[in-house]
C-alpha positions in Angstrom: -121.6 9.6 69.2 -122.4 6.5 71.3 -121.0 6.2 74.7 -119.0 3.5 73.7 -116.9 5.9 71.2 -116.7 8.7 74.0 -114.8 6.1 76.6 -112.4 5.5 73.6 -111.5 8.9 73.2 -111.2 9.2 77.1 -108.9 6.2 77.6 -106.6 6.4 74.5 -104.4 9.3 76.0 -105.1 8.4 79.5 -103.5 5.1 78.7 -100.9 6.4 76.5 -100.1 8.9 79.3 -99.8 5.2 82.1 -97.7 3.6 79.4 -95.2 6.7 78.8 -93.7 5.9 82.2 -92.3 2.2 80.5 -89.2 2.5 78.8 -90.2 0.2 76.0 -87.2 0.9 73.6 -85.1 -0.9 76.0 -87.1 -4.3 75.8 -86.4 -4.2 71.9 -83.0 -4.5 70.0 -81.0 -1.3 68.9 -81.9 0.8 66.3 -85.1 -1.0 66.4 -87.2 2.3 67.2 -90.1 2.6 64.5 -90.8 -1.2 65.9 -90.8 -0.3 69.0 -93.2 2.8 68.6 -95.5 0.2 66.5 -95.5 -1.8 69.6 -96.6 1.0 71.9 -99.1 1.9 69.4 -100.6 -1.5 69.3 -100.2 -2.0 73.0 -102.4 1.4 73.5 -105.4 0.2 71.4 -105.7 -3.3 72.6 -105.2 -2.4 76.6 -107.8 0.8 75.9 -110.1 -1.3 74.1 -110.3 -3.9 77.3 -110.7 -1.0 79.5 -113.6 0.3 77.3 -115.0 -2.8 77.0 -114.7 -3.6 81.0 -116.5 -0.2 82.0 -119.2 -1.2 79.1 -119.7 -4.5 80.9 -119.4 -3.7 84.5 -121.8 -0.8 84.1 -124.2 -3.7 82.2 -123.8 -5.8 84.7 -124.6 -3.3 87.9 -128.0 -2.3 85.7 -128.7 -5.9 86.7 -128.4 -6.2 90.5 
């Protein structure tokens, strides 16, 4: 497993456990709950993979200076 893969698993339900405190379903229409939980789902992945993808850099970066 490369680093990279082990931040994943790390964020994933640390982010999902941020974005549980957001009451999505009340952004979308009613009886709109499956697209609502497709939402979450996709805004999990994406906001975990810039977080991954930050820490990757940033720790590049400080290798540097």
């Amino acid at each position: 497993m490369t680093i990279k893969t082990i931040l994943y698993i790390i964020m994933i339900p640390i982010v999902l456990w941020a974005l549980d405190s957001i009451n999505i379903n009340s952004i979308f229409k009613k009886n709109r709950y499956y697209q609502a939980r497709l939402f979450y789902l996709i805004l999990t992945i994406v906001i975990s993979y810039l977080l991954v993808n930050f820490i990757i850099d940033f720790t590049n970066y400080t290798k540097f200076v």
